[in-house]
C-alpha positions as a Markdown table, in Angstrom:
| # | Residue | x | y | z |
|---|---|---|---|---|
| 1 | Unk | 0.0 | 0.0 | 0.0 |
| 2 | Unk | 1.2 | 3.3 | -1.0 |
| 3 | Unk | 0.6 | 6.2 | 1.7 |
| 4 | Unk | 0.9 | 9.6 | 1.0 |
| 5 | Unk | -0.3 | 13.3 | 2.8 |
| 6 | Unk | 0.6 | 16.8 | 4.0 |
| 7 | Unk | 2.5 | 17.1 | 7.8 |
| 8 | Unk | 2.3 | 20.3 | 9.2 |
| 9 | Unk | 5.6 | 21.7 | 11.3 |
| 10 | Unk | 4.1 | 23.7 | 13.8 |
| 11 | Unk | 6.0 | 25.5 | 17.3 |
| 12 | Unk | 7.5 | 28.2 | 19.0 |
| 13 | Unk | 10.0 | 29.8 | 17.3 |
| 14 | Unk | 13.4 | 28.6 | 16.9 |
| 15 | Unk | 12.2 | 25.3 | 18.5 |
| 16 | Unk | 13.9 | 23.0 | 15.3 |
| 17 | Unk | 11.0 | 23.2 | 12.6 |
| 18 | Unk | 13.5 | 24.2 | 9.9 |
| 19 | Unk | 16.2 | 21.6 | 11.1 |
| 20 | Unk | 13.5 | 18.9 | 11.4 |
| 21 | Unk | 12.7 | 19.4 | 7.6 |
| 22 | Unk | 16.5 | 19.9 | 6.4 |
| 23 | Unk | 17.3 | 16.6 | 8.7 |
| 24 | Unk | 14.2 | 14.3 | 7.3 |
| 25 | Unk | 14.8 | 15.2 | 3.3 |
| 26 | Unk | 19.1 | 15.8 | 3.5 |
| 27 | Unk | 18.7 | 19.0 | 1.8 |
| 28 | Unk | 18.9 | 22.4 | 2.7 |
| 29 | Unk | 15.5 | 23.8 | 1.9 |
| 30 | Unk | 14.8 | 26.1 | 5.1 |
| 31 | Unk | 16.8 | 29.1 | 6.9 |
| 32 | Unk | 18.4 | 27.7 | 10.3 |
| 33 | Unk | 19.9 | 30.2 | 12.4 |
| 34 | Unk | 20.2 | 31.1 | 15.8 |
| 35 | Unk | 17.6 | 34.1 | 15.8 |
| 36 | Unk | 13.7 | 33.5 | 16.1 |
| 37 | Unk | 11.1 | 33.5 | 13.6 |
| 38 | Unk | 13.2 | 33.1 | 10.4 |
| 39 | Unk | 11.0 | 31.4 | 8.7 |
| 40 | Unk | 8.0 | 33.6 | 7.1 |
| 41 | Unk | 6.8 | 31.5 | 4.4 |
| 42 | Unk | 5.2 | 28.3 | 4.5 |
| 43 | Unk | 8.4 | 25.8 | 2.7 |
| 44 | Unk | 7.2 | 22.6 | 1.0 |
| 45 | Unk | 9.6 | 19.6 | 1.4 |
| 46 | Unk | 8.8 | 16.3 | -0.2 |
| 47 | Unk | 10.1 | 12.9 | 1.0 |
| 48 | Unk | 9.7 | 9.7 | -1.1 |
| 49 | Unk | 9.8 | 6.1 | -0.4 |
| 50 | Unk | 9.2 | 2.8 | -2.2 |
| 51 | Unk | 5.8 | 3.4 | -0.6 |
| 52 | Unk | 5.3 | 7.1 | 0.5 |
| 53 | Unk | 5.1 | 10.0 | -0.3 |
| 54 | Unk | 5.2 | 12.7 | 2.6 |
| 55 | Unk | 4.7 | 16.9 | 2.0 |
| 56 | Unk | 6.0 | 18.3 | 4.9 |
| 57 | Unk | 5.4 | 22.4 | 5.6 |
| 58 | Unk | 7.5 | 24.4 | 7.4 |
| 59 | Unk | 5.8 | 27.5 | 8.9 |
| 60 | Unk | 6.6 | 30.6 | 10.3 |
| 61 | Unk | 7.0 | 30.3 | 14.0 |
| 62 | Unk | 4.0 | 30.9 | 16.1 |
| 63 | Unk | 4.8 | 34.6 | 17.7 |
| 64 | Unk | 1.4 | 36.5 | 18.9 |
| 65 | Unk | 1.6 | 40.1 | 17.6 |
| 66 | Unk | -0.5 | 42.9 | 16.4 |
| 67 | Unk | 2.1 | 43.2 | 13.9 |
| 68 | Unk | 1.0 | 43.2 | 9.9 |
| 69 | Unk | 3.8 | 41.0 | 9.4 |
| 70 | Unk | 2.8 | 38.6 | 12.0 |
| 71 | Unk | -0.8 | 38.3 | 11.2 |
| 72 | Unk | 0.0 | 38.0 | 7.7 |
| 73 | Unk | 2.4 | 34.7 | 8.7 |
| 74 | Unk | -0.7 | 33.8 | 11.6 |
| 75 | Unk | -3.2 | 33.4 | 8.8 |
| 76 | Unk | -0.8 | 31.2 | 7.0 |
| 77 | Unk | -0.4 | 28.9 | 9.9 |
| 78 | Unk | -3.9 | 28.2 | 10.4 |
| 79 | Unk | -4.8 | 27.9 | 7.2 |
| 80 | Unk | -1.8 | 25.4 | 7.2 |
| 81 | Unk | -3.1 | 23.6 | 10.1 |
| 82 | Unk | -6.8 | 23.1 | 8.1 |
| 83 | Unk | -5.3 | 22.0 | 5.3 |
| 84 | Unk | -2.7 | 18.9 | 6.8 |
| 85 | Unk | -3.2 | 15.2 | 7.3 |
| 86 | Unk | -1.1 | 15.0 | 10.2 |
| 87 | Unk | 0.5 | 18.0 | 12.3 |
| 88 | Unk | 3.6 | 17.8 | 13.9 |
| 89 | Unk | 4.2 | 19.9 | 17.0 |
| 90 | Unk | 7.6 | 20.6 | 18.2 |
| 91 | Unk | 8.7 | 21.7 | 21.3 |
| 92 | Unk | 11.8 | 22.5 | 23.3 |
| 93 | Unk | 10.7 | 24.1 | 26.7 |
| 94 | Unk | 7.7 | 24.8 | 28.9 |
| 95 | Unk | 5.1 | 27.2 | 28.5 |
| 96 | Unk | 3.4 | 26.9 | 25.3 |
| 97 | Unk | 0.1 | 28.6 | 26.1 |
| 98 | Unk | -0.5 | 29.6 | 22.3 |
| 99 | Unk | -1.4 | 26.0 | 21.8 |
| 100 | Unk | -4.6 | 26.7 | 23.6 |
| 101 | Unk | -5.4 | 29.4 | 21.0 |
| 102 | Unk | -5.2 | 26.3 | 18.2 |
| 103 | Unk | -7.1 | 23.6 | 20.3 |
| 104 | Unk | -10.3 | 23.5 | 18.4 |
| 105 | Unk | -8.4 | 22.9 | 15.1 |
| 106 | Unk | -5.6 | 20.5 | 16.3 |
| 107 | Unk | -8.2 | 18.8 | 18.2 |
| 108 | Unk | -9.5 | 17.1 | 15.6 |
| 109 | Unk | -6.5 | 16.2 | 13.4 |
| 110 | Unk | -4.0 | 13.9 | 14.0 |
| 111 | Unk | -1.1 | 15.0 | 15.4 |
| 112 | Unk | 2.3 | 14.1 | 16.9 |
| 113 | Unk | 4.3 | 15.6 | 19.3 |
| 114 | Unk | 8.3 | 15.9 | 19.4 |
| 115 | Unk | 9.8 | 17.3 | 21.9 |
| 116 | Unk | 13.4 | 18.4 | 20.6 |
| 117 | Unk | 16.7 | 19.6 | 22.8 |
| 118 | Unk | 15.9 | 16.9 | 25.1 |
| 119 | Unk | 19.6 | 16.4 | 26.3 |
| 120 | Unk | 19.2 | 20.5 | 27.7 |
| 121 | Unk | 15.9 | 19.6 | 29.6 |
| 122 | Unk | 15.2 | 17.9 | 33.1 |
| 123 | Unk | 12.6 | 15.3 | 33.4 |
| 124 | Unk | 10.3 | 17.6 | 35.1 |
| 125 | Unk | 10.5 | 20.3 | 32.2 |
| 126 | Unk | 9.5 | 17.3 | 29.7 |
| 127 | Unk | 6.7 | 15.9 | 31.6 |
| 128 | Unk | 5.4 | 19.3 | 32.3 |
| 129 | Unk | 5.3 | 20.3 | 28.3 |
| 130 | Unk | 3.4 | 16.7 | 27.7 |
| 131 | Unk | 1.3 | 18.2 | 29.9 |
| 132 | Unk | 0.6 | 21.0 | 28.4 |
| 133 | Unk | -0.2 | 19.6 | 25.2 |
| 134 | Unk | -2.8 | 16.9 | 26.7 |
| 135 | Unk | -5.8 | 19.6 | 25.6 |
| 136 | Unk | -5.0 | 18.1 | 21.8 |
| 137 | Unk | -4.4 | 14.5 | 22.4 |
| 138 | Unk | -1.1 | 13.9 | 20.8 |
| 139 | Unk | -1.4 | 10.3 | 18.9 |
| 140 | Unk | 2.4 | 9.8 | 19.8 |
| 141 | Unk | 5.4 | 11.8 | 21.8 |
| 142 | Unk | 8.5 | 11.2 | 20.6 |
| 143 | Unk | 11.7 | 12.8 | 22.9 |
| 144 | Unk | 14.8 | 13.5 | 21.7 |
| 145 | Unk | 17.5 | 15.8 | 20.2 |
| 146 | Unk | 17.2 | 16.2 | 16.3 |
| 147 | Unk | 20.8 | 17.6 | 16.2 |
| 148 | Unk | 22.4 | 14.7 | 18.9 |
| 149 | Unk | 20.3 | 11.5 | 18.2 |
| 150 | Unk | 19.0 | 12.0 | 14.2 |
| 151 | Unk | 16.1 | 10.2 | 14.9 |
| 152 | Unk | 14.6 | 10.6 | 11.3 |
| 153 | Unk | 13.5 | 6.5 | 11.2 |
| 154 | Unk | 11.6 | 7.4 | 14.4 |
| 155 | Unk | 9.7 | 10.1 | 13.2 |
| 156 | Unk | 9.5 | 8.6 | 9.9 |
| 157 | Unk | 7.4 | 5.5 | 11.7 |
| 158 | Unk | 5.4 | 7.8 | 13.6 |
| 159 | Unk | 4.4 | 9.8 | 10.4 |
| 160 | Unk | 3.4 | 6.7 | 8.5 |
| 161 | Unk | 1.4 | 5.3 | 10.8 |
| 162 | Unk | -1.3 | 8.2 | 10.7 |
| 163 | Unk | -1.2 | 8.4 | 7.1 |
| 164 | Unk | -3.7 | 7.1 | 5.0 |
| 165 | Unk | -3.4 | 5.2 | 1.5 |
| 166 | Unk | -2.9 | 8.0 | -1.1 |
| 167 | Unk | -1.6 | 8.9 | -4.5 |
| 168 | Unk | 1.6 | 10.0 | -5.4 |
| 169 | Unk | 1.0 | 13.8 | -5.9 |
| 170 | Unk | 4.8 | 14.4 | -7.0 |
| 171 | Unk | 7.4 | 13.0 | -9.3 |
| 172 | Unk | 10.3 | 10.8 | -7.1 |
| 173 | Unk | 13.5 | 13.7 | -8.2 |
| 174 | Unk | 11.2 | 16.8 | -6.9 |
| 175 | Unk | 12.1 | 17.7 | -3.1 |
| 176 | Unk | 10.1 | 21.1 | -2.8 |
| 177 | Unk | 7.9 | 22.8 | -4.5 |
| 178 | Unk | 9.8 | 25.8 | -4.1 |
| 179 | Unk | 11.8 | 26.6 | -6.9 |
| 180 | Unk | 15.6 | 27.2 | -7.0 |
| 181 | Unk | 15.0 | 31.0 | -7.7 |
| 182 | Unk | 13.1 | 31.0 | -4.5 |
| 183 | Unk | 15.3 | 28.8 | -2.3 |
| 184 | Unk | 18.4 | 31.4 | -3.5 |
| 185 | Unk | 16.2 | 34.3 | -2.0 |
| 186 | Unk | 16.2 | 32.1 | 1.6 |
| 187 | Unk | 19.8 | 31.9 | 1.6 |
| 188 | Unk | 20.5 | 35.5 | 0.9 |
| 189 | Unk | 18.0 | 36.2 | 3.6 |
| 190 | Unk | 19.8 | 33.5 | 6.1 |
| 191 | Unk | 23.1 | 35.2 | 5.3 |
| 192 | Unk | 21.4 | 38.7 | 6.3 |
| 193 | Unk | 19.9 | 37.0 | 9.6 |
| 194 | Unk | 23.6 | 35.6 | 10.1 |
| 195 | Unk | 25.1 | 38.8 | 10.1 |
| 196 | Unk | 22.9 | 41.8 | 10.9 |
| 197 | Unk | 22.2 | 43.4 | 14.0 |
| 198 | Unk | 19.9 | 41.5 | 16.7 |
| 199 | Unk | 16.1 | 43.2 | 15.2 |
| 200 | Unk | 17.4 | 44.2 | 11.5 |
| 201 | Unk | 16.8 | 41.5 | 9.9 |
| 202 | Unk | 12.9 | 41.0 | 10.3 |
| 203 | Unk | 12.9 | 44.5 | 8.3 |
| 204 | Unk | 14.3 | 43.0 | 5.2 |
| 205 | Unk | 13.0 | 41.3 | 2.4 |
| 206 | Unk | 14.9 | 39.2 | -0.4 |
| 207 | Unk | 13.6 | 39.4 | -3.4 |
| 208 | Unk | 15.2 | 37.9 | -6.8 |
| 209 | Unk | 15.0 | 40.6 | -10.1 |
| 210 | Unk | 17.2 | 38.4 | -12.5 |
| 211 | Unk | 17.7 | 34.2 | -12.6 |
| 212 | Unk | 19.9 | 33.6 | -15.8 |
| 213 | Unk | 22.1 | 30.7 | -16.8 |
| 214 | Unk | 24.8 | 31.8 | -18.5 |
| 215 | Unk | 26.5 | 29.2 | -19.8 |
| 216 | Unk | 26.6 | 25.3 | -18.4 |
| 217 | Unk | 28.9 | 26.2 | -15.6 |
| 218 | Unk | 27.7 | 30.2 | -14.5 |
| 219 | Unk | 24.4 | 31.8 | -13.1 |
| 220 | Unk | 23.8 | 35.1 | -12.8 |
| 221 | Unk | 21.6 | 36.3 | -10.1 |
| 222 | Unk | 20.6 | 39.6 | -9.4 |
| 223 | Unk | 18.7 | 40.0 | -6.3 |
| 224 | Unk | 17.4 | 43.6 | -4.4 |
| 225 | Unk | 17.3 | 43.9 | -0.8 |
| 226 | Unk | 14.7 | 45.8 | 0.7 |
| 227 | Unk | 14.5 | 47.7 | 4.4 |
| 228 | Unk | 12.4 | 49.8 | 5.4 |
| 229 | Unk | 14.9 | 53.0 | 6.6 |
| 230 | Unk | 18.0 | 54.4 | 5.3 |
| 231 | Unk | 19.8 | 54.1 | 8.3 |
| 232 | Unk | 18.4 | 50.3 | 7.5 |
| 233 | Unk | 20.1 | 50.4 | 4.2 |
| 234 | Unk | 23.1 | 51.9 | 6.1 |
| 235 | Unk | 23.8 | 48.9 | 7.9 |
| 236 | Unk | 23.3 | 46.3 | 5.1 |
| 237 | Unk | 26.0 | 48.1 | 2.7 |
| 238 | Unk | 28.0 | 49.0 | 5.7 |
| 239 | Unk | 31.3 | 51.3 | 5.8 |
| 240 | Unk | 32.7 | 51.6 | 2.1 |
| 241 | Unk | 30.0 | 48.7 | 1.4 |
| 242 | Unk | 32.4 | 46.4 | 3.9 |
| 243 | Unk | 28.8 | 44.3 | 5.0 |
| 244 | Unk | 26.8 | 44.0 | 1.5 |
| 245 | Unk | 30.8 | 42.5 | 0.6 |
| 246 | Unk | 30.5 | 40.1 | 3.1 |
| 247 | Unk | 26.9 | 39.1 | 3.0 |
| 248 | Unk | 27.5 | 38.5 | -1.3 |
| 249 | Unk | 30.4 | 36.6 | -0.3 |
| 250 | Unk | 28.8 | 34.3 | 2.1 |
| 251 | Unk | 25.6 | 34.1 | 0.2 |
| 252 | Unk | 27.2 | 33.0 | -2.8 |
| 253 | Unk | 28.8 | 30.4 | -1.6 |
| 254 | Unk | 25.7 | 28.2 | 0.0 |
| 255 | Unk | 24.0 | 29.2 | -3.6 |
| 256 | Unk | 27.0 | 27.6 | -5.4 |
| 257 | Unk | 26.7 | 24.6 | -3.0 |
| 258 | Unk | 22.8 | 24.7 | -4.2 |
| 259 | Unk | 23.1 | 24.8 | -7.8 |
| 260 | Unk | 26.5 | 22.8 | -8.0 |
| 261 | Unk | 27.6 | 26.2 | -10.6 |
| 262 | Unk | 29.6 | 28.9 | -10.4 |
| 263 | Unk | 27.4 | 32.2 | -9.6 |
| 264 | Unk | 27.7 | 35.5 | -10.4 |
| 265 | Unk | 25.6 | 37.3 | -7.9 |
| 266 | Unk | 24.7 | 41.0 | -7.8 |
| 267 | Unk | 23.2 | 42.7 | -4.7 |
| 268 | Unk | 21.1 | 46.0 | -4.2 |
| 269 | Unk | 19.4 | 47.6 | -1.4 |
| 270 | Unk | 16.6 | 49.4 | -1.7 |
| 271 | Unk | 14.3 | 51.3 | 0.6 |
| 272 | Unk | 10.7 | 50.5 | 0.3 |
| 273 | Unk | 9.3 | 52.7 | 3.8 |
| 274 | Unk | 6.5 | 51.1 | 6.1 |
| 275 | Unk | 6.4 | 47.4 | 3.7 |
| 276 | Unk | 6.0 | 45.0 | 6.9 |
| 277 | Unk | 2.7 | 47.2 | 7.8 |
| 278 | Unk | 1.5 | 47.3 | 4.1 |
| 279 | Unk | -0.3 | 44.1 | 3.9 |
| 280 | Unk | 0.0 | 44.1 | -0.3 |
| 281 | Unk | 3.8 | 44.7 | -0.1 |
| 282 | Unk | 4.1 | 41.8 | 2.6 |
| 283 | Unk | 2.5 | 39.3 | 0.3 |
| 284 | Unk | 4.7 | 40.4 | -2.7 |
| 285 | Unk | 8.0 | 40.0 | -1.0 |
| 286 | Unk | 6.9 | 36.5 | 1.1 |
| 287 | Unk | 5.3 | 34.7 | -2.6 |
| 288 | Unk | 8.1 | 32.9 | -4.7 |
């Protein structure tokens, strides 16, 4: 029997979703960093097997705010949630009240809980965050460390066992449904996150202007940073343009890695005032 379905990543920021998803499929498909709520845009990884197929999403980490920005990447979320076979909620520390604000929908899906960092937390603080998630019924708990123990067989089980027979919805070579153009905005924006002041970053967007292939062995990129200030776009170039150096540098090297070509990559920065409260502009720098 062939099983296939959509697994929601759902948590806290910075709790593993996006090394969860680069772990199960062995690619780099999501931002990882050190900083919180990197991710803004749901990312689509596909796993095959001989007799699966799985769709995970990776979503923005859950972050209650009044924000535009933050309700934008909210809506997503649920609409996420509504959408999934199976959810999987991750969690590496006590006190995840949002969950109650999700009950009535995770209620009545099957979901799993993980419980990552577990080699940083005492027994106590585990037992009390299966607590906390009782209210939706978790199907299984699984606890360990996703950067320690790689427990991707483990998950993998778990997964399968709540998925239903199903069709094979993409072709066995595709592992997102994000294409490269897009994936090459992430990792300028992860190089950004990397290397920019502690709030700067969630006030700049990546988007790419030019994608061309130049020849078997070069791509040109051209790609336009946006912030919201000028003292924003201050920082990004940096003295004599010392940062935007750095950040090409860096950027163009995990895009190199990606494509497996050489890339010419060209950076701009660009003011666009007020675009994480314009709900329009939000959309047209978060779609691919």
């Amino acid at each position: 029997m062939f099983k296939s379905g959509y697994v929601a990543l759902i948590g806290k920021p910075n709790v593993g979703k996006s090394t969860f998803l680069n772990l199960m499929l062995g690619e780099k498909l999501s931002i990882v960093t050190n900083k919180p709520q990197t991710t803004r845009t749901p990312i689509k990884g596909i796993l095959t097997g001989d007799n699966y197929q799985i769709i995970f999403i990776d979503t923005p980490g859950i972050h209650e705010s009044t924000k535009k920005l933050n309700q934008v990447m909210l809506s997503s979320i649920k609409s996420t949630i509504e959408d999934a076979d199976v959810c999987l909620i991750i969690a590496d520390s006590p006190n995840n009240d949002y969950i109650k604000n999700y009950e009535d929908l995770l209620s009545r899906k099957n979901t799993i809980l993980l419980i990552n960092k577990a080699d940083r937390l005492t027994k106590e603080q585990i037992d009390y965050i299966k607590a906390e998630f009782l209210i939706i019924d978790p199907k299984k708990t699984i606890v360990t460390s996703l950067i320690r123990d790689n427990p991707k067989e483990e998950i993998l089980d778990a997964i399968l066992e709540e998925l239903k027979e199903g069709p094979k919805y993409y072709s066995e070579d595709e592992i997102s449904t994000h294409s490269v153009r897009f994936i090459a905005s992430e990792l300028i924006r992860e190089t950004l996150i990397e290397n920019l002041a502690e709030e700067l970053p969630y006030y700049v967007a990546v988007v790419i202007d030019e994608f061309k292939e130049r020849s078997e062995n070069l791509t040109y990129i051209k790609a336009i940073i946006y912030t919201e200030k000028d003292s924003q776009k201050a920082i990004v170039i940096g003295q004599n343009g010392a940062m935007l150096k750095k950040i090409g540098s860096i950027a163009r090297k995990k895009i190199e890695d990606l494509l497996g070509t050489k890339v010419y990559l060209e950076l701009w920065v660009k003011v666009k005032k007020g675009w994480t409260k314009n709900e329009k502009l939000i959309k047209e720098f978060l779609s691919e």
